[in-house]
C-alpha positions as CSV (number, residue, x, y, z in Angstrom):
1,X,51.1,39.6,-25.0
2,X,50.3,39.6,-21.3
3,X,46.3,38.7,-20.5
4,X,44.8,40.5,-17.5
5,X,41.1,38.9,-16.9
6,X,38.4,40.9,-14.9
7,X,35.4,39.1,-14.6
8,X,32.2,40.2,-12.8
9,X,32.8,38.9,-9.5
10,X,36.3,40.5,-9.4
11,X,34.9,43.7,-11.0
12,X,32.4,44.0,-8.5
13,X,34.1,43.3,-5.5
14,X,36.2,46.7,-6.3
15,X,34.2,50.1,-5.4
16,X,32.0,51.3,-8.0
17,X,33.1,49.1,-10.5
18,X,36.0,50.9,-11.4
19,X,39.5,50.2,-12.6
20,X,42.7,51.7,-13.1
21,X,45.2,49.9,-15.5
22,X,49.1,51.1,-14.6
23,X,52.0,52.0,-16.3
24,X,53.7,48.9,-15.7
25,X,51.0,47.6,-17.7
26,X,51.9,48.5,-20.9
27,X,51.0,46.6,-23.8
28,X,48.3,44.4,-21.9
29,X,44.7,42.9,-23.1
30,X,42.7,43.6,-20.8
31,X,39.6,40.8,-20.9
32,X,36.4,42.2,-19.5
33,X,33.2,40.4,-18.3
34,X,31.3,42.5,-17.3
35,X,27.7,42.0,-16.3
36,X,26.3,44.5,-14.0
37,X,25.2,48.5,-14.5
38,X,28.5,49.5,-16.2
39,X,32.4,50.1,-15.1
40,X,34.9,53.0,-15.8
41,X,38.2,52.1,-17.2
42,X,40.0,55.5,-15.6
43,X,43.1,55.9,-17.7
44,X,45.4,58.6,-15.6
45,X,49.6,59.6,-15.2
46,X,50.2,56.6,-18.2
47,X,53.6,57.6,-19.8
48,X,53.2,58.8,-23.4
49,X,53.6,56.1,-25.7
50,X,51.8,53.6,-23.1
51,X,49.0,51.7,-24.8
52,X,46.5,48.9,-24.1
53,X,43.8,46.4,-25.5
54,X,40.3,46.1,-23.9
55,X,38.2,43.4,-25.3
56,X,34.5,43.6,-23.5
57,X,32.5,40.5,-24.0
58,X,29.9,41.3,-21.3
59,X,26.8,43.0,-21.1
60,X,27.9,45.9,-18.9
61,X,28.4,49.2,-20.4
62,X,32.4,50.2,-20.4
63,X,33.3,53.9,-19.7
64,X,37.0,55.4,-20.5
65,X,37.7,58.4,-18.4
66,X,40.4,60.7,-17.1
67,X,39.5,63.4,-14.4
68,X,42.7,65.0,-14.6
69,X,43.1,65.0,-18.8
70,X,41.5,64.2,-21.8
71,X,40.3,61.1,-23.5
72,X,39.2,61.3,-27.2
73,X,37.5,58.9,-29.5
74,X,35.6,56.9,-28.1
75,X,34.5,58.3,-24.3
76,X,31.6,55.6,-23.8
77,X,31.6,52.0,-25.3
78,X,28.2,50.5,-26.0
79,X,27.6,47.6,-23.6
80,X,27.9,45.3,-26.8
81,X,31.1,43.0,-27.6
82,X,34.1,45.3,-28.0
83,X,37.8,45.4,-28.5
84,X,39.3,49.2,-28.1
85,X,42.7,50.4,-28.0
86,X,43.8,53.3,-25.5
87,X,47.1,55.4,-25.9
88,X,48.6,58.1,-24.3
89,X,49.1,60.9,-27.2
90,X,50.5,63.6,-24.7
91,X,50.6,63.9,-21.0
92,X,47.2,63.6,-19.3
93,X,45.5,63.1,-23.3
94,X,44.2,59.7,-24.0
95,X,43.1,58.2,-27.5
96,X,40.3,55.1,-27.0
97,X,39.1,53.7,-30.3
């Protein structure tokens, strides 16, 4: 399994917080440590099928969003320790949970 690490400093040096896993990143856990207000994970154009691990182990709240589709299950993760999975069910629809 291929580990992509964000910590706070690299999280926070990007606008807003914010981050945008890729297609090419299929089948990644993504490691968050997180400490500040909170980030959005903004999951958008992922092929169907395409999924991913998050595993939050800081004290930041975690958002999973989609301005152009849907994501259901789980919309807001608490800002306690976490490990989601997203998928893409359908174009532009995202299952987090």
């Amino acid at each position: 399994t291929r580990m992509a690490r964000h910590t706070s400093a690299a999280i926070s040096a990007q606008q807003t917080a914010a981050f945008s896993p890729t297609a090419a990143e299929d089948g990644t856990v993504f490691y968050i440590n997180y400490s500040g207000k909170g980030m959005d994970v903004t999951l958008e154009g992922l092929p169907i099928g395409w999924r991913a691990k998050f595993f939050n182990t800081g004290s930041g709240s975690v958002n999973f969003i989609s301005t152009t589709g849907s994501v259901l299950g789980i919309g807001a993760a608490s800002s306690s320790e976490f490990m989601v999975e997203a998928i893409c069910i359908a174009t532009n629809t995202y299952f987090v949970g």
